[in-house]
N, C-alpha and C positions, 0 to 999 in steps of 0.2 A: 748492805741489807737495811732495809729501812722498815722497823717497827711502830704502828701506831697506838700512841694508850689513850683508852676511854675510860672516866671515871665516873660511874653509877651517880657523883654526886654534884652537883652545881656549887654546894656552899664554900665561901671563899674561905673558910679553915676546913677543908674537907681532910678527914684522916685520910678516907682511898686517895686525893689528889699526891695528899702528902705521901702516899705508899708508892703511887703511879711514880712519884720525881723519884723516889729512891731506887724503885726498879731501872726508872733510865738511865739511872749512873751505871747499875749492872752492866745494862746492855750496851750502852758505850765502851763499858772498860772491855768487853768482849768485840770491839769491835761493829758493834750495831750504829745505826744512825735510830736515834729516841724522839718523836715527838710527840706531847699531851695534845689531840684534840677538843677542845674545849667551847665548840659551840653548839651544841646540840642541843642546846635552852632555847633557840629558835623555829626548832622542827615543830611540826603543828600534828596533832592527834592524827594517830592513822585515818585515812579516811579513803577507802578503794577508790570513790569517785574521783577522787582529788591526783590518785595515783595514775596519771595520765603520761603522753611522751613526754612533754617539759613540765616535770614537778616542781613544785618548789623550790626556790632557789636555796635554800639552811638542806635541803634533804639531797640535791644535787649536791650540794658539797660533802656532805659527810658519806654519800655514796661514792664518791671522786677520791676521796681520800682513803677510804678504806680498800680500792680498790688500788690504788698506784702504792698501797704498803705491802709489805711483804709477809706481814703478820701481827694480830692484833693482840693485845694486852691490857683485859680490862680489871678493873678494882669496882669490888659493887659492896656498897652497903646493907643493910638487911632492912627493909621497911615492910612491918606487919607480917614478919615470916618469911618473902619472899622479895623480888627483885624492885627496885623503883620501878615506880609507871613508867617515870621518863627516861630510863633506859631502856625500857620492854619498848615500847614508842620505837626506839631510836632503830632497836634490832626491826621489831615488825616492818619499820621504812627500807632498813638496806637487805631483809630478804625479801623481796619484790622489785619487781614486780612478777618474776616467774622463778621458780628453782631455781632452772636453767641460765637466767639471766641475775640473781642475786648479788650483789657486793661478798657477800660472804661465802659463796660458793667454792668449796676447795680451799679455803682459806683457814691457815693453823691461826687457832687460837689459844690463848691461856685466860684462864681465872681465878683470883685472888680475892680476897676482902677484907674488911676493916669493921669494926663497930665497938662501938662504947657497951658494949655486952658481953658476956661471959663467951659467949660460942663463937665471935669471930665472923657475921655472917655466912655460916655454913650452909644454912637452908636455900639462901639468896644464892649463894655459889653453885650449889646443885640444879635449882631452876635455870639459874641463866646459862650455865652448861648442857642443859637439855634443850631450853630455844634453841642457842644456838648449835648445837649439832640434829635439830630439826632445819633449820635453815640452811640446810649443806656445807656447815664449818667444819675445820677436823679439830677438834678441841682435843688438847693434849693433857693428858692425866697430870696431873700437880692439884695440889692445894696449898694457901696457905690461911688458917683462919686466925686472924689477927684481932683477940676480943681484947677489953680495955684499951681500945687503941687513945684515950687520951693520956693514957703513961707510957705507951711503947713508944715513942719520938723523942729524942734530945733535945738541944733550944736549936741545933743548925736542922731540923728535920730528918733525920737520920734515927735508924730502925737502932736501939738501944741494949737490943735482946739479941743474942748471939745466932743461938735455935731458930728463930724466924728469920733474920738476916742470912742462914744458911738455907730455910724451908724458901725463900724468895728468890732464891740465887738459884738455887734447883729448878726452880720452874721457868725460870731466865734460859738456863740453857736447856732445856728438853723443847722450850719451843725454836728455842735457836737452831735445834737440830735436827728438830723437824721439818723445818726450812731449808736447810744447809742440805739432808740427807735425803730428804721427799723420801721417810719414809713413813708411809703411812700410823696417824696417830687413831689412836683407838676412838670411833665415833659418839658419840653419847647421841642416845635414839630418846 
């Protein structure tokens, strides 16, 4: 089973990144094959015109990949309340060009987050749970909101807190079983 993680953030100490590696140990040790997708710094602003048969080649790929995974795992940040642009971007490119034909279509996903704030990205997590189960995902009920994330990591990157490192692991295997069991996860509209 091969899971792919997206991380809301591009910066090269990103807490979500550092959440995204810690989740992939989970999913390894279960038996998953983990990889962080990490170029979605190249997709260019939606643009319908632009969403033609051969797109872009940054947007051809993270459509290729999200499709040839078996299930997606993203880490998003909280910016101004709600989701990065350039994650919002990234989903608006792979639900298109039709429903019917989306990257994400039918595809379990999970969402988690991280921020140097009291709440954890919550608000972020709920919006990008409703994109994406607007865009035909089955997004699978978990949360974990991970606030002061610049003291929740050790010096190897590793989740510090017992409680989250179990809230992380939960959500590891509910989408791993959504996977494994195809059975339907609860949609968020």
């Amino acid at each position: 089973m091969r899971v792919l993680g997206i991380s809301g953030s591009l910066r090269r100490g990103s807490h979500n990144t550092a959440l995204l590696r810690h989740a992939g140990e989970l999913f390894e040790s279960e038996g998953a094959e983990f990889a962080i997708y990490d170029s979605w710094r190249d997709i260019p602003i939606y643009d319908e015109d632009l969403d033609v048969e051969s797109p872009d080649a940054a947007v051809a790929r993270i459509r290729a990949a999200v499709h040839e995974a078996d299930a997606v795992f993203f880490a998003t940040p909280e910016y101004n309340s709600s989701v990065p642009g350039g994650l919002k971007n990234a989903v608006d490119w792979l639900s298109r060009p039709s429903l019917a034909k989306s990257a994400l279509r039918n595809k379990p996903v999970a969402v988690v987050g991280a921020s140097t704030g009291a709440f954890g990205a919550t608000w972020a997590q709920a919006e990008l749970r409703k994109v994406l189960g607007s865009a035909g995902a089955r997004v699978v009920d978990g949360e974990v909101a991970l606030g002061h994330a610049m003291d929740r990591f050790d010096q190897n990157g590793r989740l510090n807190d017992e409680n989250l490192e179990d809230q992380v692991h939960e959500v590891v295997q509910t989408l791993l079983n959504e996977v494994e069991g195809g059975v339907p996860a609860r949609l968020v509209a």
